[in-house]
MARVEXTOR-222526 format. One record per residue (C-alpha): residue in three letters; x, y, z. Coordinates in Angstrom, 2 decimals. Layout:
<atoms>
(atom 'ALA', (X, Y, Z)) ...
</atoms>
This chain:
<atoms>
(atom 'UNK', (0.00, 0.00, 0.00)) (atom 'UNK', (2.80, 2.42, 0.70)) (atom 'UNK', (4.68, 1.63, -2.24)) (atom 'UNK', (1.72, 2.15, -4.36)) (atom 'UNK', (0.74, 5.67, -2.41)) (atom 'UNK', (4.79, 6.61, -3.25)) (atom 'UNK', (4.33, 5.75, -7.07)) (atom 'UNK', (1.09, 7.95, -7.11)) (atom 'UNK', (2.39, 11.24, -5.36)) (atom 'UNK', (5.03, 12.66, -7.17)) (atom 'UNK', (2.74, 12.12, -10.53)) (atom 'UNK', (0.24, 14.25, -8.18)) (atom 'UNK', (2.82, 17.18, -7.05)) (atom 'UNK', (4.00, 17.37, -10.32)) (atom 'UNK', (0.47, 17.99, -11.44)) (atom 'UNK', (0.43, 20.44, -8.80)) (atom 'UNK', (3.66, 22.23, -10.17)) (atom 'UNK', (2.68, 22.40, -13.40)) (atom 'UNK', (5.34, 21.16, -15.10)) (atom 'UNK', (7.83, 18.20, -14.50)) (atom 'UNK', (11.03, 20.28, -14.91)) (atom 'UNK', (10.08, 22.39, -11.92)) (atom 'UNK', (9.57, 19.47, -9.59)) (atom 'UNK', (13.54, 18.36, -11.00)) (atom 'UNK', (14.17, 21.70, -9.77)) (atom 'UNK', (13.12, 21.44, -6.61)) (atom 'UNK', (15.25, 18.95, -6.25)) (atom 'UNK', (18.37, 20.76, -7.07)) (atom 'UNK', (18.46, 22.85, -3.72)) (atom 'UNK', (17.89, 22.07, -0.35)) (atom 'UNK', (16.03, 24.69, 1.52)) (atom 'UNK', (15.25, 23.56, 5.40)) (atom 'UNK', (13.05, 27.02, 5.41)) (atom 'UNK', (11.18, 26.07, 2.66)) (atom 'UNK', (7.99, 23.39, 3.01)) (atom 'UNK', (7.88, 22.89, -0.60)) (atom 'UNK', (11.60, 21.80, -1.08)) (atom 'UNK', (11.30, 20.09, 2.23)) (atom 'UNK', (7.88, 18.15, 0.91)) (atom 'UNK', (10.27, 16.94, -2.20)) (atom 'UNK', (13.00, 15.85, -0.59)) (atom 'UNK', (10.56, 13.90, 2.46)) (atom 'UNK', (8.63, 12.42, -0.62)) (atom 'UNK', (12.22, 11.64, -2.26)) (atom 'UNK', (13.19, 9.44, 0.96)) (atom 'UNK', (9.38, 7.99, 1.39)) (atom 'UNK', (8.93, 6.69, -2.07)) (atom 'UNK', (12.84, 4.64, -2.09)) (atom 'UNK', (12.38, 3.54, 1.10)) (atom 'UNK', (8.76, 2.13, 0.08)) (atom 'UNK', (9.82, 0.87, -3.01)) (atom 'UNK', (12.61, -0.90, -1.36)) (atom 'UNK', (10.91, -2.60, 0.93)) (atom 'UNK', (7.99, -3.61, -1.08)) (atom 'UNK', (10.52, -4.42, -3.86)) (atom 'UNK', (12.39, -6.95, -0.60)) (atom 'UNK', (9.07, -8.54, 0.25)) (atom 'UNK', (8.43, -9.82, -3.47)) (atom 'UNK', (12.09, -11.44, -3.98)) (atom 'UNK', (11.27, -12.92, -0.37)) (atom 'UNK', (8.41, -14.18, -1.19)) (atom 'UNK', (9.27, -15.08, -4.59)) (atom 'UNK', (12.67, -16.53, -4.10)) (atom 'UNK', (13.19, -17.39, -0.20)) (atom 'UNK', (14.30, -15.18, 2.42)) (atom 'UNK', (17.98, -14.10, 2.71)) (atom 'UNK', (20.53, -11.96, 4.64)) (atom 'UNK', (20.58, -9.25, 2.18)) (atom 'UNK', (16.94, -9.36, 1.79)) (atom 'UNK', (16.05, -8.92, 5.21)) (atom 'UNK', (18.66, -6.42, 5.56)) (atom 'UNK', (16.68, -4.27, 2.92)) (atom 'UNK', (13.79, -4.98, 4.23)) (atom 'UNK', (14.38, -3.83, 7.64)) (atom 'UNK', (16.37, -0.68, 6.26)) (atom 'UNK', (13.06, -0.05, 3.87)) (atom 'UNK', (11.04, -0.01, 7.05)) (atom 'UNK', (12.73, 1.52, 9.13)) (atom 'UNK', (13.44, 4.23, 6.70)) (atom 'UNK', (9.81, 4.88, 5.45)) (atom 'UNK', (8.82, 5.28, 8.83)) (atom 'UNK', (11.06, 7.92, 9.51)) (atom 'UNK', (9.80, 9.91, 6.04)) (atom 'UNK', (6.74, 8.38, 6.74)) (atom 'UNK', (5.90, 10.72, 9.96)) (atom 'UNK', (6.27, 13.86, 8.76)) (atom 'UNK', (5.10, 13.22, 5.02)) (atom 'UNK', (1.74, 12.54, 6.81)) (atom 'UNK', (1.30, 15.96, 7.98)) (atom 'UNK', (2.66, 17.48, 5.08)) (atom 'UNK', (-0.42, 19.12, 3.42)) (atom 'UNK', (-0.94, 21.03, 6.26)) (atom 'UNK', (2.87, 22.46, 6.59)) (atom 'UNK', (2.35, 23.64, 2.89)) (atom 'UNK', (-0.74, 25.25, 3.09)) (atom 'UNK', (-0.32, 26.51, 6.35)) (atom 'UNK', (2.72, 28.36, 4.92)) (atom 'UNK', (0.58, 30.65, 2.60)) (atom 'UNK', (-0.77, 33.94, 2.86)) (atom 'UNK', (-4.36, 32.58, 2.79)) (atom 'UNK', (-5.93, 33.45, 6.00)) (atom 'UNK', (-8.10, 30.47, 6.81)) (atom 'UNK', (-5.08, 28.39, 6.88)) (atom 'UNK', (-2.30, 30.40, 7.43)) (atom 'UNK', (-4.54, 31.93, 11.06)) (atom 'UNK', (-4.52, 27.36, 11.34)) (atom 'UNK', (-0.76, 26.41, 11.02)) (atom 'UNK', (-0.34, 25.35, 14.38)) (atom 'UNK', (-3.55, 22.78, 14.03)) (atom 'UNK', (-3.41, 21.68, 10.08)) (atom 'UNK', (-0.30, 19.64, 10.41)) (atom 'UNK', (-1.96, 17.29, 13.24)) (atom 'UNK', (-4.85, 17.52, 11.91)) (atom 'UNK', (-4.25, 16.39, 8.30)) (atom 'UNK', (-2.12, 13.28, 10.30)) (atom 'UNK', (-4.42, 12.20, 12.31)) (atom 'UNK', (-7.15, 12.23, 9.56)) (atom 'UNK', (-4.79, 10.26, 7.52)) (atom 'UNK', (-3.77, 7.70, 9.93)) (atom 'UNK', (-7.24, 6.83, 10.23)) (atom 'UNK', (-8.38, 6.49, 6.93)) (atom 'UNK', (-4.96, 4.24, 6.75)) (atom 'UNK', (-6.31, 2.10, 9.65)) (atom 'UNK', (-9.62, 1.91, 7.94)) (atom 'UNK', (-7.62, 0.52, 4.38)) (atom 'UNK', (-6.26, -2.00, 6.28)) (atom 'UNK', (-9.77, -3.19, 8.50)) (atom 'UNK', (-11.02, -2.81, 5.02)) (atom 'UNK', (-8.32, -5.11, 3.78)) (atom 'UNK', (-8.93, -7.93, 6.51)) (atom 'UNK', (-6.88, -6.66, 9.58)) (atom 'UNK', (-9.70, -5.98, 11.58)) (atom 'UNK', (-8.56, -8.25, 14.48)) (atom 'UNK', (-5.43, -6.00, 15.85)) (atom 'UNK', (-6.38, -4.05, 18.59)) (atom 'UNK', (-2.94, -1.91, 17.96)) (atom 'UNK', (-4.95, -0.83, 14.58)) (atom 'UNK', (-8.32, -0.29, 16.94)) (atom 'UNK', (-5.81, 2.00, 19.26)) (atom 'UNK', (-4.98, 3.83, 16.77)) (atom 'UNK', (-7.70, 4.52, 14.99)) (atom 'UNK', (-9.65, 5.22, 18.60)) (atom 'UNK', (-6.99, 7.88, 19.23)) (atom 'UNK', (-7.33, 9.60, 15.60)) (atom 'UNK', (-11.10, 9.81, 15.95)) (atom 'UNK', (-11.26, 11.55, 19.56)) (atom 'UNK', (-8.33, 14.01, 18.26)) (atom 'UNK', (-11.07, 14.70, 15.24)) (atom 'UNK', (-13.89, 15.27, 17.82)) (atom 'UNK', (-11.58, 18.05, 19.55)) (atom 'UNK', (-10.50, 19.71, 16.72)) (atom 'UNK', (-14.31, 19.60, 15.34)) (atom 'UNK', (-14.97, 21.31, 18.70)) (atom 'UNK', (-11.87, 23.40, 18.47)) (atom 'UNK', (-13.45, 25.08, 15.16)) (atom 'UNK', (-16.40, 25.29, 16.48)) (atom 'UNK', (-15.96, 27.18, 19.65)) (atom 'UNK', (-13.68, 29.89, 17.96)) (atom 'UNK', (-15.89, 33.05, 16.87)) (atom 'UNK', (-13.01, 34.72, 14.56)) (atom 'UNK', (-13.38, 35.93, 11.25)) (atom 'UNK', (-10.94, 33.99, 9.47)) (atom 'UNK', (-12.60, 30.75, 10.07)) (atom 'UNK', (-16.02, 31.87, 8.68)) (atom 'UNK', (-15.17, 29.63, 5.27)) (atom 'UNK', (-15.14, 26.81, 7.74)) (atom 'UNK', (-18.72, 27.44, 9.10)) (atom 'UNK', (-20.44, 29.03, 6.73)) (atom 'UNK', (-21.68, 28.18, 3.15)) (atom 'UNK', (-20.71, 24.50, 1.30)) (atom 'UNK', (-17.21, 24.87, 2.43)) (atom 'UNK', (-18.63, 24.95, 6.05)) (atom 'UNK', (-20.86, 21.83, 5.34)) (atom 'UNK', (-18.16, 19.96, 3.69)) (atom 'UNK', (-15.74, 20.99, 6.83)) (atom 'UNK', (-18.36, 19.94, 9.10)) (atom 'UNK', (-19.51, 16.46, 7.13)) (atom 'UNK', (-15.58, 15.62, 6.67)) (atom 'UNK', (-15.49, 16.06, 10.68)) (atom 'UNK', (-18.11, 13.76, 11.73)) (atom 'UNK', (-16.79, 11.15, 9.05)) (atom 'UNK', (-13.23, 11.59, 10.41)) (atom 'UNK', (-14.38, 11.63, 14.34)) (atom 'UNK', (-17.74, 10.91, 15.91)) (atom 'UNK', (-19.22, 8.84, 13.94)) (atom 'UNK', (-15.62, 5.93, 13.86)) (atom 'UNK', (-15.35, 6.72, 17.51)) (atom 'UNK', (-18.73, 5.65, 18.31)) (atom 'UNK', (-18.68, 2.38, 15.85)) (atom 'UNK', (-15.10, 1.92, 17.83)) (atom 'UNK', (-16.85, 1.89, 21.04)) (atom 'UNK', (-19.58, 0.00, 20.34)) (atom 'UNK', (-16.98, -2.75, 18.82)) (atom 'UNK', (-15.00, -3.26, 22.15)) (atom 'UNK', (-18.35, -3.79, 23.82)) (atom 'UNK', (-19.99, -6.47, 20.48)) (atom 'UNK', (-19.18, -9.99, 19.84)) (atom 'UNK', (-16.56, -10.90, 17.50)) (atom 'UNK', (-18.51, -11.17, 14.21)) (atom 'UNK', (-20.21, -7.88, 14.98)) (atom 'UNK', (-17.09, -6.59, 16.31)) (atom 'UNK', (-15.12, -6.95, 13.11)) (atom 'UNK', (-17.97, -5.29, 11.06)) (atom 'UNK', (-18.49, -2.53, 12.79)) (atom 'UNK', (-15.07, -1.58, 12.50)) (atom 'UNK', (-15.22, -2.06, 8.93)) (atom 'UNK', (-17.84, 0.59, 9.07)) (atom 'UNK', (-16.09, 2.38, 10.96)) (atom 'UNK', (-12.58, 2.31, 8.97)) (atom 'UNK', (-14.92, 3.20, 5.67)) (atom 'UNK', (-16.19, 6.57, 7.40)) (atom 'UNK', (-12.84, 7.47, 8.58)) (atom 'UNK', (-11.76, 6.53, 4.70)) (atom 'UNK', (-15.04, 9.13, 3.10)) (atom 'UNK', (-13.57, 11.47, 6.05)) (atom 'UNK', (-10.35, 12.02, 5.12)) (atom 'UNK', (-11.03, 12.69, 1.74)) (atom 'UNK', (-13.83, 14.90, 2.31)) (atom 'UNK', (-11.58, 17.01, 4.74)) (atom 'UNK', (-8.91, 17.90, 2.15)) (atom 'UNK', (-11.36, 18.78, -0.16)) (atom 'UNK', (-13.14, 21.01, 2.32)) (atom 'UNK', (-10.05, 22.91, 3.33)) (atom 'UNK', (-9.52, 23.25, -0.48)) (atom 'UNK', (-12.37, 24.60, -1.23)) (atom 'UNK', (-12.42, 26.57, 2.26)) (atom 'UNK', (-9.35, 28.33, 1.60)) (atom 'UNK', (-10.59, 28.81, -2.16)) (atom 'UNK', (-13.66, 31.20, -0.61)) (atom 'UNK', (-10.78, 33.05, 2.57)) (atom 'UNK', (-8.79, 34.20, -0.71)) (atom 'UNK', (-11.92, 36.10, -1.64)) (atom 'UNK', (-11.70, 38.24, 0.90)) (atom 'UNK', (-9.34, 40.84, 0.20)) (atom 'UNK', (-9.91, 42.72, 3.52)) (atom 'UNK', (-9.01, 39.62, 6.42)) (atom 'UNK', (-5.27, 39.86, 5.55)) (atom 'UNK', (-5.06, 43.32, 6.14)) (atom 'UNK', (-7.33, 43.31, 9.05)) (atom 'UNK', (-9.66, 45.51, 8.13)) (atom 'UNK', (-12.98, 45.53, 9.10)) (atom 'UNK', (-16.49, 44.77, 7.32)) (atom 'UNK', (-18.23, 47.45, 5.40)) (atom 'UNK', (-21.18, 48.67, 8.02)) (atom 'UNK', (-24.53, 48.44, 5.80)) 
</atoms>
């Protein structure tokens, strides 16, 4: 699964870019200040380290298991891991870097946010998948869909300006219907699972792991679209206050 996500997002940031010479140019500096060269380079190391290791698994598999091969192996998994963490939450370092208020007033939530919405939806590929006995999986999908209930609430319970996208009109529906995909709703099917038999236990987490899946993606379309309608208002970024009727 992650060596088929790392085969799939450079096609995507290139798309984003524009044009593939510019993501080769990225690649030809190394900024630490800069998310976008940053966001190459963690990509860079992801998609090797995936490749590796799924490439290690299929001469296992294929030809027996070896020294070298489980030396690659291990090395591939160790090292996606470590690109693995901060690729998660890499959406929200980008876009939290702009001048668009909705997310740039959000930088210090987006980056958790974005991870723990994605490391449920991956929990929820893998229930999907079969693996819907581990209860590491359950954990972590538990602890992904209360951090989504608090930072539904979090939104919520702020009055300021800048997050009117995310409350009002279709980007506010879409925020709020990505939310309650992403956290109460799994949460709920969660805790109704630890409490089932084991038959009913293992679909409701399917369920579960599906809404968490819709969630996900309906959250980074929201905050698209929501930061899409804060760039059409000239007057948040230099503070300035509503026209009085």
């Amino acid at each position: 699964m992650a060596a088929a996500g790392s085969v799939i997002s450079p096609g995507l940031l290139v798309a984003d870019l524009g044009r593939p010479e510019r993501f080769l140019a990225m690649m030809r500096v190394f900024k630490p200040q800069s998310a976008m060269s940053m966001g190459v380079w963690t990509l860079l190391g992801f998609s090797g380290a995936a490749a590796a290791t799924a490439f290690a698994g299929f001469i296992s598999e294929r030809y027996g298991p070896s020294l070298p091969v489980r030396v690659l192996e291990n090395a591939g998994q160790a090292a996606s891991l470590a690109f693995g963490l901060p690729f998660s939450n890499y959406t929200g370092v980008l876009i939290g870097a702009t001048a668009i208020p909705v997310w740039n007033e959000n930088v210090g939530n987006l980056p958790i946010h974005f991870a723990a919405s994605g490391l449920g939806a991956a929990v929820g590929i893998l229930e999907v998948m079969g693996h819907e006995k581990s209860r590491a999986l359950q954990a972590l999908a538990l602890g992904a869909a209360l951090f989504e209930c608090w930072e539904g609430w979090h939104i919520e319970s702020r009055g300021a300006r800048h997050l009117n996208p995310l409350k009002q009109g279709t980007s506010g529906w879409a925020i709020r219907t990505g939310g309650v995909l992403s956290g109460p709703v799994p949460a709920v099917l969660r805790a109704l699972s630890i409490a089932s038999g084991k038959s009913r236990s293992r679909a409701l987490r399917r369920w579960a792991g599906v809404s968490s899946i819709l969630g996900s993606l309906v959250t980074r379309i929201a905050w698209v679209h929501a930061g899409h309608v804060s760039a059409q208002d000239w007057r948040e970024p230099l503070k300035l206050p509503e026209p009085s009727e």
